[in-house]
C-alpha angles and dihedrals in degrees: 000000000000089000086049095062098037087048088051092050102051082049095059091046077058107050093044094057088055097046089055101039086056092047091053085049090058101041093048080047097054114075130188116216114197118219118200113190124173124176130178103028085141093195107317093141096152107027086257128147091204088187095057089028096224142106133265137217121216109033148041136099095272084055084046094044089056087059105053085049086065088040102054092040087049086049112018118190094014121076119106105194126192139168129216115217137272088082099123105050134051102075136072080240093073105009088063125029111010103032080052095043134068126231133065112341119227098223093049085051086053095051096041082056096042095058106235115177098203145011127199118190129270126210085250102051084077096041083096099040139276084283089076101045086054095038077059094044086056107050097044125111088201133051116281092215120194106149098177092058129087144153107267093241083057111261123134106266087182134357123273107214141001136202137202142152139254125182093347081307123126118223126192119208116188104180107198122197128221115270106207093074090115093069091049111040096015113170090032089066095034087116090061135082112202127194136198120291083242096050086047090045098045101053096036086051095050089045095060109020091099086050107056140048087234143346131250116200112197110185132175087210127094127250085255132056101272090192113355105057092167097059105015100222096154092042117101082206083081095053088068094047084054102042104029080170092063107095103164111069126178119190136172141142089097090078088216129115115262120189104152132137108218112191097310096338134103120220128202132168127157145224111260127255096057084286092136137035114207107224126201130186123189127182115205129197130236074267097051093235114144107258097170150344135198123198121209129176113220124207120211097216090100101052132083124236101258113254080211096068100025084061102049108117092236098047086054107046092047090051090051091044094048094052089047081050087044091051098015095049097211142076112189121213086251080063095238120125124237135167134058137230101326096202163011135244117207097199142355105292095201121066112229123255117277085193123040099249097010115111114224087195089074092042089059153006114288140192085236095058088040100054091051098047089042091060089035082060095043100050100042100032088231119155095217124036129191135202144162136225087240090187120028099226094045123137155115118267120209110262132059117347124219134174085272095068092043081054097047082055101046116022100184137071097228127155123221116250123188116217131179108235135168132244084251094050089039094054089047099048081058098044079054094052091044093055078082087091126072111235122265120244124179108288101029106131095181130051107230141193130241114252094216089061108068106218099249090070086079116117121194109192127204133190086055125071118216146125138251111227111202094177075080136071116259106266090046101050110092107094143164092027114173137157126213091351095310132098120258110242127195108268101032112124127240135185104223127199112198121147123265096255093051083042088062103030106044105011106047099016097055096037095243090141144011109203117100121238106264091188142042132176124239089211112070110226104264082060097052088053096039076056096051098046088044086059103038097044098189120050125192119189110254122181124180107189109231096153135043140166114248132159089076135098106210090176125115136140091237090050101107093042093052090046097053091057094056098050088046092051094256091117131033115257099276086229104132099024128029127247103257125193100210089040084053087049102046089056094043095249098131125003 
């Protein structure tokens, strides 16, 4: 009995060793490769509002940089990190003075230092010409991937897939760009041909799935059809449909955060700025087959801007130099700044906000809106001119004017282009532009927006006089348009002066006219305005009110209750649907 025990005990010794000698192979066979993935930093290298000339305090790629150090001593040997495109547009940094000079660019230095190991194509990298997108591919120290782009004749314009090792792993990295650049920078990408991100997906993977461990698809497209809703080329849902095999799926260009898990697949897209960091996590087996993965968005409030990158020469010369541009107003070829503020504003150009969150700049005419579309007038000879309130709070302060508050009006560095249109083309180019509201029904208090139409979609249109009716559905709503006094009729001819991405977005791609630009600036926008204020010296806001909203009733006896909660939190910003009376009382929020 004694040898029994003795016999049982020296069993389960044994058994136990075992045990734990198979669960340390396994876990010495099993490996975790971390994937980072950011996507729409738009030049946000230092964590820096030029425009406000401040800093700020949850973004930037400094921010971004002190993260994948904790990352790659957390997991040495093992972080893949890529970005996904819209990374050199989107500051006065890179929009005005490197994207426009030669020579190394400061955001390709950044990302050579930060080690990427890939970079697929974003919808702005072509917004300055294919010279820019080759001036990057050749400074940089890592692959530029859109698989779903070509020149027209057939060569290769970027690569279509990378791959690389990690741990003895391979990794396959296919970058798609967006597809819909056509509609945005037209005739600059004329010499390309661009597919579907399925297409791209689906031969890059085929041409590489015998040659890696797993595949990473990294997309500047959403989740969802942004335009073609009946094929879904520019939808990373269809990149799964395509490539079942696919599990590890970076998204972006929506600015918006993605954690989702899709069949096998994780899906990760981030907020804009270099606010967020995508994580993925992804356990092999002694056989390197995905077990499992784990997505985690990461938010960059937490982080610190990187002395590292802060402190590279480049980095910081291009930071000072942007600020002296900001307050100075010119970079010389030479690429020193000179100047100084070049005017003066005598007033606020913008009214306050009746409503928290509600721009009083799209609900009427403003001196904003009029003094663009004044020097958009001037410099092309149009009779009608159209702009847009590209940020809601945008406006000029009274005081001294620099290139940031020029910025903070007009985000973009568009060029003017001049079009013939008819009296018919012109009307619906401004029925487009006025499906922005949503329509008005009895007991709306607050005109809204509709949440399908970014803001930045809104045309206001001077040289014309008319209203917008929101008792009618969008398509019926511009009434009263005359020019000159008289009435605009069907086949009158205008000269129209609209910019180049609203000429290839709205007006060609959605077929509201048919006439060809016969003129285009050589100054971008912001340039032509920067001209006029240096001239004139002193500005002073003028509005003339040649547009206004009608076909609503705004009056209640509860209206200035229900706004004041709003404007003290108590309600949620009325944006995307308007503030009713009889909605508030059903649900017991007044009596």
């Amino acid at each position: 009995m004694k040898r029994l025990r003795i016999l049982l005990a020296v069993l389960a010794i044994f058994t136990a060793s075992l045990t734990q000698g198979a669960a340390k192979s396994a876990a010495q066979a099993s490996k975790t490769i971390t994937v980072l993935g950011t996507t729409d930093m738009h030049g946000n290298i230092w964590g820096y509002s030029y425009e406000d000339n401040k800093e700020t305090t949850n973004n930037g790629i400094a921010r971004v940089y002190s993260y994948i150090e904790s990352v790659r001593k957390e997991n040495p040997g093992n972080v893949v990190l890529v970005d996904n495109g819209d990374t050199f547009q989107g500051t006065i940094l890179t929009d005005d003075i490197y994207n426009k000079q030669e020579g190394k660019h400061p955001m390709v230095s950044v990302l050579n230092f930060m080690k990427y190991d890939a970079m697929a194509l974003g919808n702005h990298e072509y917004n300055f010409g294919l010279g820019l997108i080759k001036r990057i591919q050749s400074q940089a120290n890592f692959p530029i991937l859109g698989a779903n782009v070509r020149y027209a004749n057939g060569k290769e314009f970027a690569k279509a897939y990378t791959i690389i090792k990690r741990g003895g792993v391979r990794i396959g990295i296919i970058g798609l760009t967006n597809p819909d650049v056509p509609r945005w920078d037209g005739e600059k990408v004329a010499s390309l041909k661009f597919e579907s991100v399925a297409q791209g997906a689906k031969e890059a993977y085929d041409a590489i799935k015998n040659k890696c461990d797993f595949v990473i698809a990294v997309a500047h497209v959403g989740f969802h059809p942004e335009y073609d809703e009946d094929h879904g080329t520019d939808a990373g849902e269809t990149i799964l449909k395509a490539c079942p095999e696919i599990k590890v799926l970076m998204l972006g260009h929506a600015h918006v955060t993605v954690n989702e898990k899709v069949g096998g697949a994780q899906v990760l897209a981030c907020r804009n700025g270099a606010r967020e960091v995508a994580r993925f996590d992804i356990t092999l087996d002694a056989h390197k087959r995905i077990t499992n993965v784990t997505g985690t968005i990461v938010d960059m409030k937490d982080y610190a801007p990187s002395e590292a990158i802060r402190s590279l020469p480049h980095v910081k010369e291009a930071h000072e130099k942007t600020i002296a541009f900001v307050t100075g107003g010119t970079v010389n070829n030479d690429g020193t700044v000179s100047g100084g503020v070049f005017g003066t504003a005598s007033a606020d150009f913008q009214p306050k906000n009746e409503i928290r969150g509600i721009p009083e700049g799209k609900l009427r005419d403003t001196a904003v809106l009029d003094l663009i579309n004044k020097v958009q007038l001037l410099n092309s000879g149009a009779d009608v001119s159209a702009a847009a309130l590209f940020k809601d709070t945008s406006d000029i302060k009274a005081g001294p004017i620099n290139y940031g508050n020029i910025f903070d009006i007009y985000k973009f560095d568009n060029t003017l282009y001049l079009v013939e249109v008819t009296g018919a083309e012109l009307k619906r180019y401004m029925e487009w532009s006025a499906a922005c509201y949503n329509q008005w029904k009895p007991g709306d208090i607050s005109i809204s927006f509709n949440p399908e139409k970014p803001g930045y979609l809104y045309d206001m249109f001077a040289g014309v006089d008319y209203q917008i009716d929101l008792s009618k559905p969008a398509g019926d709503r511009i009434v009263n348009l005359t020019f000159k006094g008289k009435p605009v009729v069907g086949d009158q001819r205008f000269k129209l002066a609209v910019n180049n991405y609203r000429y290839s977005s709205a007006l060609k791609t959605q077929k509201l006219v048919e006439g060809k630009r016969s003129w285009e600036s050589s100054q971008s926008i912001r340039d032509m305005l920067v001209a006029y204020i240096k001239e004139h010296g002193t500005i002073s806001p003028e509005v003339d009110d040649n547009w206004s909203i009608t076909g609503v009733d705004l009056s209640s006896p509860y209206r200035d209750e229900i706004i004041k909660m709003v404007n003290d939190g108590k309600l949620d910003v009325p944006y995307a649907k308007s503030l009713n009376v009889d909605e508030l009382k059903a649900q017991g929020i007044i009596n």
